[in-house]
N, CA, C and O atoms as a GROMACS GRO file, in nm:
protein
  432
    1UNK      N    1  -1.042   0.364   1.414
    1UNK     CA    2  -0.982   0.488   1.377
    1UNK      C    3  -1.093   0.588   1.348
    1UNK      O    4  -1.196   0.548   1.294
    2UNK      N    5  -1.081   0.694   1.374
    2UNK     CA    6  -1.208   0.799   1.376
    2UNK      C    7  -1.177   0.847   1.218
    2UNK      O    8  -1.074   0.820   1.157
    3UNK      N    9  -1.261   0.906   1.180
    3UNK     CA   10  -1.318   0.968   1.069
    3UNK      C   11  -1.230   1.105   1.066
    3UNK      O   12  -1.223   1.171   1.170
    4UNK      N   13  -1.164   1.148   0.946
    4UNK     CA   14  -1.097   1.300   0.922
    4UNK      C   15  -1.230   1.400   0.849
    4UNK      O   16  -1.326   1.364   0.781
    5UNK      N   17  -1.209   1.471   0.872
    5UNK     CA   18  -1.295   1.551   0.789
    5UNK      C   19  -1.232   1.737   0.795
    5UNK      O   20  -1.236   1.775   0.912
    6UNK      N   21  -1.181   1.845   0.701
    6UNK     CA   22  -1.139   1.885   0.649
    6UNK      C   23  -1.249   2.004   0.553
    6UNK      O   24  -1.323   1.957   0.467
    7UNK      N   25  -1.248   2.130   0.576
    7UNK     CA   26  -1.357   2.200   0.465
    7UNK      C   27  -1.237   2.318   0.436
    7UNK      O   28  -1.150   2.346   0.518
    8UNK      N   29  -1.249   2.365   0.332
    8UNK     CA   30  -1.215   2.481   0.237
    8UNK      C   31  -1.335   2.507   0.173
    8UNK      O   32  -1.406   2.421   0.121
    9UNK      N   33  -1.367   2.666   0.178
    9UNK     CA   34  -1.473   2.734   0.094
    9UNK      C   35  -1.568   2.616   0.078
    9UNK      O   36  -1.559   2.532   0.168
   10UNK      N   37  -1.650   2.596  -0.012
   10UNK     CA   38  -1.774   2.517  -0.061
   10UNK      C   39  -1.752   2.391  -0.015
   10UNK      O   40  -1.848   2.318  -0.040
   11UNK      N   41  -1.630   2.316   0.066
   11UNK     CA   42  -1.623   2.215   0.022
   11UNK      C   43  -1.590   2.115   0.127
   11UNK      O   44  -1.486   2.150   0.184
   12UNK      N   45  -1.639   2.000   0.176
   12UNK     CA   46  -1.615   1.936   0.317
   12UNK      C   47  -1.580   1.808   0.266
   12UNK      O   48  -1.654   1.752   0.185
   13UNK      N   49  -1.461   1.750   0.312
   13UNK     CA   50  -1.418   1.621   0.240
   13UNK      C   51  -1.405   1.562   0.405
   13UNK      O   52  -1.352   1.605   0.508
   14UNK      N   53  -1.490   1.433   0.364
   14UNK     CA   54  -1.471   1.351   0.505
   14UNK      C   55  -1.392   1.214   0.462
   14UNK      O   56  -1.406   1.160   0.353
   15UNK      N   57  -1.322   1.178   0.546
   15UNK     CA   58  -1.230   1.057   0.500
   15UNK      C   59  -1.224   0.936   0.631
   15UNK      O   60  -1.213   0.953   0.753
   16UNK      N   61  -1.234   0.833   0.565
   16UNK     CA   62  -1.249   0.726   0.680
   16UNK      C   63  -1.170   0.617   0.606
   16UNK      O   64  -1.178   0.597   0.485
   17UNK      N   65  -1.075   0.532   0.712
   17UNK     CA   66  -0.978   0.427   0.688
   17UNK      C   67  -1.025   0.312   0.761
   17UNK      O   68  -1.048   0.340   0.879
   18UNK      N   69  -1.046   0.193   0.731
   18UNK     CA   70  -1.088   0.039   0.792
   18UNK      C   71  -0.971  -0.046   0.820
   18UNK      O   72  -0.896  -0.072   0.726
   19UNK      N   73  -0.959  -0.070   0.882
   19UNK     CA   74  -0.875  -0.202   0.934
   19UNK      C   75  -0.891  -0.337   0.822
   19UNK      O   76  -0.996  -0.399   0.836
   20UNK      N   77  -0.825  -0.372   0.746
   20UNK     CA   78  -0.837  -0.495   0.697
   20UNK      C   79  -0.791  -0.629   0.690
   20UNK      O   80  -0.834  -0.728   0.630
   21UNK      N   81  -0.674  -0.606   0.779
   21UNK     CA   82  -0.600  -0.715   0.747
   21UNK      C   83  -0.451  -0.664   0.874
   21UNK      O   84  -0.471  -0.556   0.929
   22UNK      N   85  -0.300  -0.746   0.918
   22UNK     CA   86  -0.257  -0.750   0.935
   22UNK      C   87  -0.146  -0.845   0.916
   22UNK      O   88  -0.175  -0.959   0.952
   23UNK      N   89  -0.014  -0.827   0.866
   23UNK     CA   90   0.068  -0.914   0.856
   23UNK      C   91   0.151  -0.887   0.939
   23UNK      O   92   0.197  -0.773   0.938
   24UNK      N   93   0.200  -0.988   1.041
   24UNK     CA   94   0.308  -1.048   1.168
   24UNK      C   95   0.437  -1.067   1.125
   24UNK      O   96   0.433  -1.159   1.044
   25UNK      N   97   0.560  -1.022   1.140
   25UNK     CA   98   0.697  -1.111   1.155
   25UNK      C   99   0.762  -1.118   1.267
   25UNK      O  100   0.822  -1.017   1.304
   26UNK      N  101   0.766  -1.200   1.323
   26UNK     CA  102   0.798  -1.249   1.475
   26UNK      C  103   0.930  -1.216   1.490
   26UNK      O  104   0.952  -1.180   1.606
   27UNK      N  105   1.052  -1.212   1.402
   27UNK     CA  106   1.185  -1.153   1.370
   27UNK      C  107   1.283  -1.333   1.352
   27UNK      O  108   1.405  -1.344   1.361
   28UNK      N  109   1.222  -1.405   1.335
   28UNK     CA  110   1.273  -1.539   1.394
   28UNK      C  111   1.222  -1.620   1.231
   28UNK      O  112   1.257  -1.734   1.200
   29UNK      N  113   1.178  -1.575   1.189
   29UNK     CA  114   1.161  -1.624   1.027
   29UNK      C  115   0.997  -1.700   1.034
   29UNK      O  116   0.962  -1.795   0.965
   30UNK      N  117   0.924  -1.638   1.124
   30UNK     CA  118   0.806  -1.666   1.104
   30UNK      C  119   0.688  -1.549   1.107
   30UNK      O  120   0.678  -1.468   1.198
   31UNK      N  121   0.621  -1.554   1.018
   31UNK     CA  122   0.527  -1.473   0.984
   31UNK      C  123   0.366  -1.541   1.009
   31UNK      O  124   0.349  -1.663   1.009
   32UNK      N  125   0.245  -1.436   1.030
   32UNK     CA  126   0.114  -1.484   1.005
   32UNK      C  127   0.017  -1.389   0.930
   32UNK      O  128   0.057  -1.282   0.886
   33UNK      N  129  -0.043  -1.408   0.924
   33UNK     CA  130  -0.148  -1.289   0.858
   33UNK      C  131  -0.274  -1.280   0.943
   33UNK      O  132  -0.305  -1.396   0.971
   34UNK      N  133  -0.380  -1.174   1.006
   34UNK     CA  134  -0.475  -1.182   1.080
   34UNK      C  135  -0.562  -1.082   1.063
   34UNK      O  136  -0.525  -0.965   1.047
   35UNK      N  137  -0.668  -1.115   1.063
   35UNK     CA  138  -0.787  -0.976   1.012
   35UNK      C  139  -0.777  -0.907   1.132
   35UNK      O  140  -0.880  -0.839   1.138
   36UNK      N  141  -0.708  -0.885   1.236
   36UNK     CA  142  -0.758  -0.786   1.335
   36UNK      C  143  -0.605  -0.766   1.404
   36UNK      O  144  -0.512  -0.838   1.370
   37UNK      N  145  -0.594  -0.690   1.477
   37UNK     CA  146  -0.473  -0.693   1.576
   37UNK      C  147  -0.474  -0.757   1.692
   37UNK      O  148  -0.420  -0.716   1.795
   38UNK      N  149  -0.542  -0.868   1.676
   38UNK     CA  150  -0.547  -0.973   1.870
   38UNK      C  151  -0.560  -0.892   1.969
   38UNK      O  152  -0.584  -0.772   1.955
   39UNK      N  153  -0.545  -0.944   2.070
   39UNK     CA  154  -0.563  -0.951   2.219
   39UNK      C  155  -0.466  -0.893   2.274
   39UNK      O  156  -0.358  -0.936   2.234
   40UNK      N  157  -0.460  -0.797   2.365
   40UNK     CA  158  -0.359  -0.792   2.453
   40UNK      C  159  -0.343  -0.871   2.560
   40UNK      O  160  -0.441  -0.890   2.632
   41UNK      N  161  -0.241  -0.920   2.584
   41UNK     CA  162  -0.195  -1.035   2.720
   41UNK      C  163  -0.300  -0.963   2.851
   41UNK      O  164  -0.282  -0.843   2.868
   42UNK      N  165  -0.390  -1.020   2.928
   42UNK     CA  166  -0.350  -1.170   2.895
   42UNK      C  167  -0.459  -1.209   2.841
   42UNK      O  168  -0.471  -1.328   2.872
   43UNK      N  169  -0.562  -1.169   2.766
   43UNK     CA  170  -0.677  -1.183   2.694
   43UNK      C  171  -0.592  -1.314   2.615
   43UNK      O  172  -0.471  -1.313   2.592
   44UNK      N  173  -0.695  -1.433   2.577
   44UNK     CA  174  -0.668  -1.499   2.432
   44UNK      C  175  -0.677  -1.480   2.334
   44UNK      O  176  -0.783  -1.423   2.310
   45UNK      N  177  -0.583  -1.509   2.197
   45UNK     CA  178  -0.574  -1.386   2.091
   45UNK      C  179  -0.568  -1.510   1.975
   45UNK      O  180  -0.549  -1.628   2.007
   46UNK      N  181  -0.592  -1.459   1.825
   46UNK     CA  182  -0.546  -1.523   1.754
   46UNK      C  183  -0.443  -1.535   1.679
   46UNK      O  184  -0.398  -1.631   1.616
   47UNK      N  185  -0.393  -1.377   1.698
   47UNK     CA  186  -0.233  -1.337   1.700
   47UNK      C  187  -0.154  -1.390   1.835
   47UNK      O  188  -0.160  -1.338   1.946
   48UNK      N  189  -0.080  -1.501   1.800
   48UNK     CA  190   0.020  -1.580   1.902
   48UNK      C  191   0.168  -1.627   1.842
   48UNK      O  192   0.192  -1.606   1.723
   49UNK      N  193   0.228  -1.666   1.893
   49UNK     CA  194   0.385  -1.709   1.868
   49UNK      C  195   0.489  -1.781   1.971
   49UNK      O  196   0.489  -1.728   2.082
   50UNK      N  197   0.569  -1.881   1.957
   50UNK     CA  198   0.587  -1.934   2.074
   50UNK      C  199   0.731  -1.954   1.951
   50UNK      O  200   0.740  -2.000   1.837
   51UNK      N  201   0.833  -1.886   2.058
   51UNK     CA  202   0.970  -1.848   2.010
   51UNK      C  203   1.075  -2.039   2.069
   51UNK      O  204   1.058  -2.078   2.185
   52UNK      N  205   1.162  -2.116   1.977
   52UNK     CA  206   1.182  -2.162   1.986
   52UNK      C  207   1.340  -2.187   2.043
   52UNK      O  208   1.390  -2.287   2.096
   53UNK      N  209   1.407  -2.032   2.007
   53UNK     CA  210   1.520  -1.964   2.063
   53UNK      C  211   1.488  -1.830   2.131
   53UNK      O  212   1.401  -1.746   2.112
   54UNK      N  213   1.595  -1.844   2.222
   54UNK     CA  214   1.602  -1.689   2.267
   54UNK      C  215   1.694  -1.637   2.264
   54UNK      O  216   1.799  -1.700   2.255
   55UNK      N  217   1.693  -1.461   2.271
   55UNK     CA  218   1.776  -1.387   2.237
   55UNK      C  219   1.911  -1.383   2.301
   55UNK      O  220   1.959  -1.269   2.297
   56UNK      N  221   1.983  -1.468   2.356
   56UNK     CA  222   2.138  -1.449   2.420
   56UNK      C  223   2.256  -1.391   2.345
   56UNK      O  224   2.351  -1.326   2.389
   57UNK      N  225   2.221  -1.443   2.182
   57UNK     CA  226   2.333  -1.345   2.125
   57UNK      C  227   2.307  -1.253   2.047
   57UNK      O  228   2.384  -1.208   1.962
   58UNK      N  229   2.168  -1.207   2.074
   58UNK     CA  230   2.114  -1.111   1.995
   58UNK      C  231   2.093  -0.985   2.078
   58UNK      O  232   1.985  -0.984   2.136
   59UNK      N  233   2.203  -0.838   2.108
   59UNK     CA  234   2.196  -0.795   2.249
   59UNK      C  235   2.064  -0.685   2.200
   59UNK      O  236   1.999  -0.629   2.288
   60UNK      N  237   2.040  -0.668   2.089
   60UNK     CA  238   1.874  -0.631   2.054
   60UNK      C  239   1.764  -0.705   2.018
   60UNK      O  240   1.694  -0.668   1.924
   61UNK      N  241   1.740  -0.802   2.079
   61UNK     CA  242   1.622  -0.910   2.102
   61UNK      C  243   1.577  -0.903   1.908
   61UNK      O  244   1.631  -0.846   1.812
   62UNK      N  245   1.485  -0.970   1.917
   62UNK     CA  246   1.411  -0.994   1.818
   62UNK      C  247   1.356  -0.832   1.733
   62UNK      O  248   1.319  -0.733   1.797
   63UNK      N  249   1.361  -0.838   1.604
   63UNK     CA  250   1.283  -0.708   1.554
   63UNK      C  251   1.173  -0.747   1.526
   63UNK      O  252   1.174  -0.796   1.413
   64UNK      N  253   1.062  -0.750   1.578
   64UNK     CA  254   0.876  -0.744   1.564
   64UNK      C  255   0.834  -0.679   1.435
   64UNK      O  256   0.918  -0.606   1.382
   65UNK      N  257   0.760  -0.689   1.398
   65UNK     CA  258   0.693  -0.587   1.311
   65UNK      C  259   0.557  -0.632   1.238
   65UNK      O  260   0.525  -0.749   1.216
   66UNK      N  261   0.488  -0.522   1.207
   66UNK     CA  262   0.311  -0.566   1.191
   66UNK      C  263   0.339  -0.483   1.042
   66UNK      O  264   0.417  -0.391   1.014
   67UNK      N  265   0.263  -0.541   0.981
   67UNK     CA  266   0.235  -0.423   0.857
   67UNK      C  267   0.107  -0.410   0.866
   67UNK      O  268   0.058  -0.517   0.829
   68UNK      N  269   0.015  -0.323   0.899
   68UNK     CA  270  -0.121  -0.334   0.881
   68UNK      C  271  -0.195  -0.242   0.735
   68UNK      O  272  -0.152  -0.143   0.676
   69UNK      N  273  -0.309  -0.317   0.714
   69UNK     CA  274  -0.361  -0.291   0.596
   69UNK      C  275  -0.518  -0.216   0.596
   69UNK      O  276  -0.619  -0.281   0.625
   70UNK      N  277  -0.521  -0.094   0.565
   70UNK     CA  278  -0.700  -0.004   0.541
   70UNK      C  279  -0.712  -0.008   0.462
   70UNK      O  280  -0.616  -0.011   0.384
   71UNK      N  281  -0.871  -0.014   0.406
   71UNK     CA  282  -0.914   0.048   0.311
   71UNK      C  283  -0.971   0.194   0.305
   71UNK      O  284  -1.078   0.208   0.363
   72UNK      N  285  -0.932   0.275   0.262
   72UNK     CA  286  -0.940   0.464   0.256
   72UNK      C  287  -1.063   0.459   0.166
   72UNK      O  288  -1.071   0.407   0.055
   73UNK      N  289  -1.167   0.531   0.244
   73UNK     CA  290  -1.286   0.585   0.122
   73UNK      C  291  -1.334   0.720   0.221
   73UNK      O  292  -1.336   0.739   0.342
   74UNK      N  293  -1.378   0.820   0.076
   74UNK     CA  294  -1.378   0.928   0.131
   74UNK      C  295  -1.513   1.025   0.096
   74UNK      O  296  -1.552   0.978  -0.011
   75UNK      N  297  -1.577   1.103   0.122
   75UNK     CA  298  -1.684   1.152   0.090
   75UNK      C  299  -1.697   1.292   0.051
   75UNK      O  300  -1.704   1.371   0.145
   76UNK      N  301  -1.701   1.327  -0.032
   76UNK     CA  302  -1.710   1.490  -0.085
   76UNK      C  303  -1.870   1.555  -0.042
   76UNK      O  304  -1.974   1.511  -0.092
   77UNK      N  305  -1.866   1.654   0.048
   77UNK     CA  306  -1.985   1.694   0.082
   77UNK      C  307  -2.139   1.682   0.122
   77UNK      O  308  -2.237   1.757   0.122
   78UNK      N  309  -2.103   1.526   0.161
   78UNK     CA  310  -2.227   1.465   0.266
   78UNK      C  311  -2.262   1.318   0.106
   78UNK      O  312  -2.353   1.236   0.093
   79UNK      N  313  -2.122   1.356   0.005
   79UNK     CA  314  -2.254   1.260  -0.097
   79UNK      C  315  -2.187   1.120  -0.075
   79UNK      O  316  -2.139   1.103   0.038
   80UNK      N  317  -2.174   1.004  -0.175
   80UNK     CA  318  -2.167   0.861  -0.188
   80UNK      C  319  -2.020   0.826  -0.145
   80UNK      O  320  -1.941   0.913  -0.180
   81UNK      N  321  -1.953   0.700  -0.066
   81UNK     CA  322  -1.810   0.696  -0.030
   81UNK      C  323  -1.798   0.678  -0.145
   81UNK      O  324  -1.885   0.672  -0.231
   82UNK      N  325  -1.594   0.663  -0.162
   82UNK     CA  326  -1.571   0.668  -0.332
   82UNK      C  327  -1.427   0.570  -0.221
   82UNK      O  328  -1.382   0.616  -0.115
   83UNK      N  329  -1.392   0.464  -0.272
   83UNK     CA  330  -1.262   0.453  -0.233
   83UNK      C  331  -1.150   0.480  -0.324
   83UNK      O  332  -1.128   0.478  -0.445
   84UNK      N  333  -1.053   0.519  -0.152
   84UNK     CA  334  -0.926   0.563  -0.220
   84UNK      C  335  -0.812   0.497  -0.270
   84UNK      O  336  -0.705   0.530  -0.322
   85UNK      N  337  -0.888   0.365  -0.228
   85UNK     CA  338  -0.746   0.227  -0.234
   85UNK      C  339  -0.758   0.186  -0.044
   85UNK      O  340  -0.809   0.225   0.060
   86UNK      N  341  -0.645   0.052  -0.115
   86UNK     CA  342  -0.522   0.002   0.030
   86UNK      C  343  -0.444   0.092   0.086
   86UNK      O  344  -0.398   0.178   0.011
   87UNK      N  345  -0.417   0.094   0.199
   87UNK     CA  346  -0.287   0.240   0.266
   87UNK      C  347  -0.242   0.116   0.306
   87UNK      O  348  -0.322   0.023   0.294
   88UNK      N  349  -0.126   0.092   0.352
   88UNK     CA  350  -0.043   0.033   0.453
   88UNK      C  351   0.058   0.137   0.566
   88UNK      O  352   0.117   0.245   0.550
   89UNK      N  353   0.043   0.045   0.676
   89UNK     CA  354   0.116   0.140   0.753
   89UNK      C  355   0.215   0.071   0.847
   89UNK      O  356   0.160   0.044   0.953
   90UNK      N  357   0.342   0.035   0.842
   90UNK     CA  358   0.416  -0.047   0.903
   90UNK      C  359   0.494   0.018   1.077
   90UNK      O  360   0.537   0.133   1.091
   91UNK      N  361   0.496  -0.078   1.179
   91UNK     CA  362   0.545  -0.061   1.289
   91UNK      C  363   0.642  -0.220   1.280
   91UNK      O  364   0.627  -0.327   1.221
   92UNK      N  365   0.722  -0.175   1.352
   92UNK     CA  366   0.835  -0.268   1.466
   92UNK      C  367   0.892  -0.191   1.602
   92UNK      O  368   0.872  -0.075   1.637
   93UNK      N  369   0.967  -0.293   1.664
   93UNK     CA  370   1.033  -0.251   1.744
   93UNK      C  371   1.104  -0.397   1.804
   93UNK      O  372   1.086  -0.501   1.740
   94UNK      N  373   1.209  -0.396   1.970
   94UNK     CA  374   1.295  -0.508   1.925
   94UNK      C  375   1.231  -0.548   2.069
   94UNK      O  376   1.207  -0.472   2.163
   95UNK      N  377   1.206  -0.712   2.056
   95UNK     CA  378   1.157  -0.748   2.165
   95UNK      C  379   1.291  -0.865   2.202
   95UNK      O  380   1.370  -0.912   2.120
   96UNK      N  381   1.289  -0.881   2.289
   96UNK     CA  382   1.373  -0.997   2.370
   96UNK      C  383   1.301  -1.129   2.418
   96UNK      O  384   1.191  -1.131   2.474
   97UNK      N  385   1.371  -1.227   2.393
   97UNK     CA  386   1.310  -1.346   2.459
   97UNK      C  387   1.401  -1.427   2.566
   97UNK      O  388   1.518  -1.459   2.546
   98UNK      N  389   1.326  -1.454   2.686
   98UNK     CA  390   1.465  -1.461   2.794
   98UNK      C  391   1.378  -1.640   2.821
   98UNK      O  392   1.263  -1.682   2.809
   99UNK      N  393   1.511  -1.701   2.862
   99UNK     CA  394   1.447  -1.866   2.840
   99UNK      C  395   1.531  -1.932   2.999
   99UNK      O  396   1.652  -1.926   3.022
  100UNK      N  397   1.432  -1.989   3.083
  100UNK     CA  398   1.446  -2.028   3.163
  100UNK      C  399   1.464  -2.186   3.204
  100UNK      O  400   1.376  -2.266   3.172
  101UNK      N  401   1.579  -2.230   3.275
  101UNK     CA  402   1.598  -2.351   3.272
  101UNK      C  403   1.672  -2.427   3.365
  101UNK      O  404   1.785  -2.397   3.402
  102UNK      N  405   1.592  -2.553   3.413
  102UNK     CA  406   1.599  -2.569   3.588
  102UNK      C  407   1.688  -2.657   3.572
  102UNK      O  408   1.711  -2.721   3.469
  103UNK      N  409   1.761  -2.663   3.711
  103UNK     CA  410   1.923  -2.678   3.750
  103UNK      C  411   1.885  -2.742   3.873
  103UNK      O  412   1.839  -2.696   3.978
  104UNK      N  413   1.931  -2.920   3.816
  104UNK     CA  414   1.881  -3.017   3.945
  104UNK      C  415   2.031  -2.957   4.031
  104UNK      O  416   2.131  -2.916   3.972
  105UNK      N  417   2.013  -2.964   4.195
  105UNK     CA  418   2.103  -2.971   4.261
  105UNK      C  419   2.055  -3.068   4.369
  105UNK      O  420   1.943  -3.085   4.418
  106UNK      N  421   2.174  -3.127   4.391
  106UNK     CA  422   2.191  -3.260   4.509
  106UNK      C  423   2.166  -3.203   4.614
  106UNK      O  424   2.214  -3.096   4.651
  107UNK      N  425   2.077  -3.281   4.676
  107UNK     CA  426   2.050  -3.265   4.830
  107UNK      C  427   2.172  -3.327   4.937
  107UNK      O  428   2.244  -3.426   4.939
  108UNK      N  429   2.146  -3.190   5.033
  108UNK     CA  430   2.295  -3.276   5.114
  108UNK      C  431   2.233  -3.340   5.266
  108UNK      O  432   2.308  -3.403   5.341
   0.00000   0.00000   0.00000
């Protein structure tokens, strides 16, 4: 995340937020926690999940969601960071899981 920075009259406040942490809910009653946001497919990640149902009677798939966690520290006019605390900032959205399954048929 890039750096804010902001001046009025005398005064230049620069502000910077870190990535610290992330917490997972898969929507399926499992959660993880991970210092980073993983991999995007098809990279290998340490954020993973392997759904044991799928969504057939759910006609809005699974609700996802990350809560991710910064630490805010900010600088008043070129001098020492000062932190501002934890921010959290939460996303979801609804994913679907479609499950495939083979169908012996007799040879004629």
């Amino acid at each position: 995340m890039s750096d804010a920075t902001a001046s009025s009259g005398p005064l230049t406040v620069a502000v910077h937020a870190s990535l610290i942490g992330a917490t997972w809910d898969f929507g399926d009653g499992s959660r993880t926690d991970s210092g980073d946001l993983g991999q995007a497919y098809p990279a290998g990640s340490d954020v993973q999940h392997v759904y044991q149902t799928d969504t057939y009677g759910l006609p809005s798939g699974y609700t996802i969601s990350g809560l991710l966690r910064y630490v805010v520290t900010y600088s008043v006019n070129g001098g020492p960071w000062q932190q501002l605390g934890v921010k959290t900032k939460a996303y979801s959205r609804s994913y679907s899981v479609f499950q495939i399954q083979p169908v012996a048929v007799g040879g004629q």
